[in-house]
N, C-alpha and C positions, 0 to 999 in steps of 0.2 A: 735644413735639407728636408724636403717632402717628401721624401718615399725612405726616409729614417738612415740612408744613409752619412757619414761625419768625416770633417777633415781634419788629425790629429795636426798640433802646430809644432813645427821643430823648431832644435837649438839651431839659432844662426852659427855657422860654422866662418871661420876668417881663414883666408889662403894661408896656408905657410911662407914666413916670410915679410907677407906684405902690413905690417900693424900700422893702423890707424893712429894717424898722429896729426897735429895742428901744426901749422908753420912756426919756425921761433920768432919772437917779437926783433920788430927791424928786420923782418923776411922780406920775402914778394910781397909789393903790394894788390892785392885786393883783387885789382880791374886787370893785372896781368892773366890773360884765362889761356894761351894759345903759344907753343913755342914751337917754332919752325926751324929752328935750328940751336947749335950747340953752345949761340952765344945770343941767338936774338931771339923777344917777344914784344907782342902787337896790340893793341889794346881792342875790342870789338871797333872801339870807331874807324879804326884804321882798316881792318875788316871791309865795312862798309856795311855790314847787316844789321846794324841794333836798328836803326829808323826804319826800315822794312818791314824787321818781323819784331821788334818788342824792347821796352827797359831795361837799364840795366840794373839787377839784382844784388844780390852783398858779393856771390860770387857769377862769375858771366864765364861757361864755356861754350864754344862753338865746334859741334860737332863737322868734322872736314870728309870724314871717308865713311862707305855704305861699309864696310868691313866689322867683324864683331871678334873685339879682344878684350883682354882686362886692361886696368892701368898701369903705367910701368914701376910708377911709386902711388901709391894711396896715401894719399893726405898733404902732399907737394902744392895743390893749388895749379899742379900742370895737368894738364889733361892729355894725354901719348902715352898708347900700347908700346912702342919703342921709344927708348931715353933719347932725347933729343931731337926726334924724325917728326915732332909736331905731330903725328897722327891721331887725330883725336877721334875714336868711336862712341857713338852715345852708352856703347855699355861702360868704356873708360870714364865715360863723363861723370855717371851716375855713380860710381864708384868712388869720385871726388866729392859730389855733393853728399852722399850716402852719410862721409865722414864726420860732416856739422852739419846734424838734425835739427838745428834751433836757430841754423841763419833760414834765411828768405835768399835762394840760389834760382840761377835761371841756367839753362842748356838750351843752345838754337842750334838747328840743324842749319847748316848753310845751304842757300838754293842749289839745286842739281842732287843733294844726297837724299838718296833713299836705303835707309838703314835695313842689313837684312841676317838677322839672327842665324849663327852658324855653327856654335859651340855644343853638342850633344850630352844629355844631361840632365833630365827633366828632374824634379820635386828636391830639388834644393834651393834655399834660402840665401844664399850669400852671394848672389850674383856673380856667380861662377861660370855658371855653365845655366842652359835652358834658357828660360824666361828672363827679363830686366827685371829685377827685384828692385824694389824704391822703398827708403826707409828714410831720407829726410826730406825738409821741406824743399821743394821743386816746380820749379816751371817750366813744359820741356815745351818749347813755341818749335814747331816745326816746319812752319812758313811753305806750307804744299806739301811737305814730305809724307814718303809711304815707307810706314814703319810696318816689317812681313815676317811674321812667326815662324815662315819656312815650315811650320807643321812639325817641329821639334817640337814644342809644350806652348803653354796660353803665350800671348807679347808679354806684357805687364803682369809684374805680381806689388801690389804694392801694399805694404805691411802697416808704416808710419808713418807721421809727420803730415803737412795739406800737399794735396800736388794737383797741379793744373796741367791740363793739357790741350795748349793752343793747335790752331790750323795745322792738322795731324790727323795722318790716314793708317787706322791699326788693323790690318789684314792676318791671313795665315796662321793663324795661333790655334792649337789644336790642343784637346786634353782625353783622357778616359776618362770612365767611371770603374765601377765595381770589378771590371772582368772582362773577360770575351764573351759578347753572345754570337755563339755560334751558328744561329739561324742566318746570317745574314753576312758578318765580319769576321773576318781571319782571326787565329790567336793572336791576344795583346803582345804587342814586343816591346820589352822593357826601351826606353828612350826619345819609341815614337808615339809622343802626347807621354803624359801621365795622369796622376788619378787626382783628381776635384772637378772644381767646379772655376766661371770664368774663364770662355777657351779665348776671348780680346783681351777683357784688362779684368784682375779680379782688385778688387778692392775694400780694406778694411779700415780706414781714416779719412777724414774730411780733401773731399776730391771735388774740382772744379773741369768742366770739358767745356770749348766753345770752340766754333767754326770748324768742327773735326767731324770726320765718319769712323764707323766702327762697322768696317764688313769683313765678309767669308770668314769666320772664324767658326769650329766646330768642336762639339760636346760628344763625344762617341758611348755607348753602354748606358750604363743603367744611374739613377742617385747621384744626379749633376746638373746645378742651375746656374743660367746667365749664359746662354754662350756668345753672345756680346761682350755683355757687362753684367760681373757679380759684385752685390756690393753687400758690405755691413757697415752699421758704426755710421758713418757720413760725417755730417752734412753730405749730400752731392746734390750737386748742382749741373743742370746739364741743358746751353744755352745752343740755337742755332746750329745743330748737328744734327747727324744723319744714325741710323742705326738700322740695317739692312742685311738682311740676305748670309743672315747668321742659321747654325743648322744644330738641332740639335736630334740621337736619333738612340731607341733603349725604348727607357719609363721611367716613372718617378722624378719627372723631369719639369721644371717650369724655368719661364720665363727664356724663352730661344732669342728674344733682342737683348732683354734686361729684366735681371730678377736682384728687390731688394729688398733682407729681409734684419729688421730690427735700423732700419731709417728714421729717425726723426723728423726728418727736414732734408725731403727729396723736392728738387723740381726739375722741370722741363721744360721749358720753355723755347719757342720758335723752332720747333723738332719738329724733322720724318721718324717713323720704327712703320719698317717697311719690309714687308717678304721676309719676313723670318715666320723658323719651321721648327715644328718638336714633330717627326715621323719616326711614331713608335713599329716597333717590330711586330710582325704578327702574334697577334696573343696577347702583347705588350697592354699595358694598364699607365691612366693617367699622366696626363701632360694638363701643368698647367700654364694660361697666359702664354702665347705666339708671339706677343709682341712684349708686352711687360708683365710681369707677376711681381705682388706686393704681398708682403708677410709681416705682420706687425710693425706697420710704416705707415706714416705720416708724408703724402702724397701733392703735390701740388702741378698738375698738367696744363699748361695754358697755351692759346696759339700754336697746339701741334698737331701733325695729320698723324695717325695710326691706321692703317691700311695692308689688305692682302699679307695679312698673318695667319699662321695656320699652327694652333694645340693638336694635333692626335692626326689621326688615319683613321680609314673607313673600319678598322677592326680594334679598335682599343679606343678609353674614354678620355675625351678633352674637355677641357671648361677652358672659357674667357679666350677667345681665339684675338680678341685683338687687345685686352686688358682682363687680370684676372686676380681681384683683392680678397685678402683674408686674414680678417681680425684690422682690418686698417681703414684709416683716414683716407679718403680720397677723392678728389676737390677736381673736376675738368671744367673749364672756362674756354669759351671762343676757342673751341677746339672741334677736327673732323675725324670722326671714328667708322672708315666703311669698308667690308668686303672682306672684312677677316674671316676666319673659318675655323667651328673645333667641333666634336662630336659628341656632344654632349645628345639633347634632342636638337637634329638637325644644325644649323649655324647658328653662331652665338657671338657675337659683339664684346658684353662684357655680361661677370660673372663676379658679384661682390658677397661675400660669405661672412657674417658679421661686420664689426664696425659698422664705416657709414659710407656713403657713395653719394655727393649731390654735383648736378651736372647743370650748368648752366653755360646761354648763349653759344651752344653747342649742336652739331647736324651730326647723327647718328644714323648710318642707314646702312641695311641691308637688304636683301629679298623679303618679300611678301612674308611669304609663308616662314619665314625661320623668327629664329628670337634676337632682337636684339638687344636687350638686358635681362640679367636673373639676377635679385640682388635679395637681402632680406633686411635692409635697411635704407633704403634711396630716393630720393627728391631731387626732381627736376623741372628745369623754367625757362621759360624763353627760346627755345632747342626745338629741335626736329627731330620725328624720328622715322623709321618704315621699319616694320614688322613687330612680333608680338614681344613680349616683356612678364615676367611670372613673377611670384613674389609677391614684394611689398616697393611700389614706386609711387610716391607722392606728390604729386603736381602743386611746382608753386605759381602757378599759371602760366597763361599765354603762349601754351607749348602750341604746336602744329604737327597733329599726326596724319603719316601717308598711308599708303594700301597694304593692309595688314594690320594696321597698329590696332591692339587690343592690352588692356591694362597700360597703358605707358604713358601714365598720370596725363588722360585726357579727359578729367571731372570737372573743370573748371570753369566756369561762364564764361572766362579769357578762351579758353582751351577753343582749339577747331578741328575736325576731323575731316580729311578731303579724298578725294580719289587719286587726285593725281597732284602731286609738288610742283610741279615745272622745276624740275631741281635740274643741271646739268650736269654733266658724269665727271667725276673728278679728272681736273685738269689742272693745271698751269696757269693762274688765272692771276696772276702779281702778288707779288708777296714773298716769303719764305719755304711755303709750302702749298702742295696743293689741295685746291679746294672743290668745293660741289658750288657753282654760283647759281642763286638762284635766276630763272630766265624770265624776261620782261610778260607782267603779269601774272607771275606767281601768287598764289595766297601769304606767302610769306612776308611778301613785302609790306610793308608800311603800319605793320597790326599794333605796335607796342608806344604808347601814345607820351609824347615827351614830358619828363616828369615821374616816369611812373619807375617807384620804389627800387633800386637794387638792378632793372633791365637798363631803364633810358633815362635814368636820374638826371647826368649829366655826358654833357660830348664826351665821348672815349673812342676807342678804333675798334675795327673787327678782325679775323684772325689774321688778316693779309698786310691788318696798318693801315688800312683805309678808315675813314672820318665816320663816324655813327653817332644821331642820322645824318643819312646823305638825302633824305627828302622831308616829308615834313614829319615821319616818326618814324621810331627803327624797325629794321627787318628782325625777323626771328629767323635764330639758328647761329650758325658761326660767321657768317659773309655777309655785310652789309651793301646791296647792290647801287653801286654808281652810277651818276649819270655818263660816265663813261667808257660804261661796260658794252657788251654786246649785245645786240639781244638776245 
């Protein structure tokens, strides 16, 4: 926690009543996940959903109703808030899987449910009441669904075991921090939100996300990171998803998409973190990272846009408005970083405070006049950038700097400084995410001559998945421009 605030960890508490138990041998078998009634069950294939949305797991439940209840028996292998009524809610479900932490279990949401959290209750553990607490291994494949916090407490809390979470929309989840501040927000009221951090999905064990978003979720008060996604521990892994338009509002606050701290082994891959916000209060101090904040983590960013994030207000300090590391590894590749916003001096891109920071095949841009990297340990190549850079940034050639760029490792005989990019304004340009393409006859194009070490060794793609090169040597920056682009 960066403004020294901590979240004590409680005793998981179990319902009265419901003990956790395993089926007797010569039970139900295994694949039976759904009972519709008081004498019949169906297998998912009969379902008709496992080929749609995912495999079938050791245990397969299908969530049926947007409704939020517990399970009617825990540890039966039936998934129904009512005995017998088949009603399966993902908070039932998870309360089934929760019970065998050491199988490999899947929950699919059935198409048309969108799950929405009703039970008040926040900062407890046993998935009772509040948030979905997740403590064994799980796949919840959600096949479109919009899973909604409803602003009771964060969606997800998840403690243990790996859990993935396929084609899955995690809105509405809301938490405090420290208190009421009074400047701005009403007294805290015990129930709505509570205190940490993580107001989408907080997370402390090896976590997979892919084809999912993670929006509107918010951080309220003071000594609270991630209002996306808070993570410890990992691995996480985080493919082809969105992370947008998260809020977080106090101080002492980092990371408003994704804050993750003591990571090992994070990546990102083929991702937006878009429009997420830390607006601190008047007076308010520090906000770090708009879009992601890394804390003694081991980093890996490839093929994703980071964009229109915003660290701090015109009256309190931000760093790292679109990435913001410290004490960490952190590796971006064929990646677009533009238009974030923090107050540190002026606008700031990214913001790396120890460790290391090396950026390659990478377009960085922001206004002229602002900064677009402060790092005190960082090396970049093959990348674009526009505006100034403080520090220590080391050019391993070939870069291409635009109007403003000062210090931002352009020493090099490769290296070129120009007036104008011909770059185009981030769009929707094919691919996963969007990009700056560079426009026909740009200095960018064609500079990195094939062959050449670590840039244009060999054919690879650029952030979109497009072929590099696509003429006779590669572009510099993240976008390798086609012959059948525009101009």
């Amino acid at each position: 926690m960066y403004g020294g605030g901590s979240m004590g960890q409680r005793p998981i508490a179990r319902r009265a009543g419901s003990a956790h138990r395993l089926p007797p041998a010569g039970g139900r078998p295994r694949a039976l996940a759904v009972r519709l009634g008081a004498a019949t069950t169906l297998t998912l294939a009969a379902l008709g959903v496992v080929a749609a949305c995912g495999t079938v797991g050791s245990i397969q439940l299908t969530v049926t109703t947007a409704a939020d209840g517990r399970d009617a028996e825990v540890g039966d292998r039936i998934c129904e808030m009512t005995a017998g009524a088949g009603d399966c809610s993902l908070r039932a479900a998870i309360d089934e899987t929760n019970v065998a932490p050491f199988t490999t279990d899947r929950i699919t949401i059935a198409p048309g449910v969108d799950p929405t959290l009703a039970i008040e209750g926040a900062n407890e553990d046993a998935n009772a009441s509040g948030d979905l607490d997740v403590s064994g291994t799980v796949a919840i494949l959600g096949c479109g669904a919009t899973l909604d916090g409803a602003r009771l407490d964060r969606v997800l809390d998840h403690h243990a075991g790996s859990l993935t979470i396929d084609h899955l929309r995690i809105t509405g989840g809301e938490q405090s921090g420290d208190g009421p501040n009074e400047k701005s927000h009403p007294p805290f009221v015990p129930g709505n939100g509570g205190f940490g951090s993580g107001g989408g999905l907080r997370s402390r064990a090896p976590l997979t996300i892919a084809d999912s978003t993670i929006t509107d979720n918010r951080l309220l008060y003071v000594d609270v990171d991630g209002a996306g996604l808070d993570a410890t521990g990992g691995p996480v892994h985080i493919t082809r998803s969105t992370i947008r338009d998260n809020l977080m509002t106090g101080g002492a606050a980092a990371g408003a998409g994704l804050h993750a701290a003591g990571v090992a082994d994070l990546s990102i891959v083929g991702s937006v973190i878009q429009g997420n916000r830390i607006q601190l209060e008047s007076g308010g101090v520090d906000a770090w990272g708009g879009g992601i904040a890394l804390d003694g983590s081991v980093a890996t960013i490839d093929r994703t846009t980071i964009t229109a994030n915003v660290a701090g207000s015109s009256d309190g300090l931000g760093l790292g408005g679109g990435l913001f590391a410290r004490s960490s590894t952190a590796t971006i590749t064929r990646s677009t970083l533009s238009d974030d916003r923090s107050n540190d001096i002026g606008t700031q891109e990214i913001e790396s405070q120890g460790g290391s920071l090396v950026i390659e095949s990478s377009t960085i841009v922001n206004e002229a006049d602002n900064i677009t990297i402060e790092a005190s340990n960082a090396s970049i190549r093959s990348s674009t950038t526009i505006g100034r850079c403080l520090g220590t940034v080391v050019s391993g050639g070939w870069n291409v700097g635009g109007p403003g760029t000062i210090a931002c490792g352009i020493t090099q005989p490769t290296d070129l400084a120009v007036a104008d990019l011909l770059l185009g304004a981030l769009a929707a340009n094919g691919g996963p995410t969007p990009t700056h393409l560079p426009l026909a006859g740009s200095p960018l194009l064609d500079r990195i001559p094939v062959g050449t070490a670590g840039t244009c060794a060999v054919a690879t793609t650029d952030q979109r998945g497009e072929p590099r090169p696509a003429g006779p040597s590669c572009d510099v920056g993240a976008v390798e421009r086609q012959p059948s682009d525009p101009p």
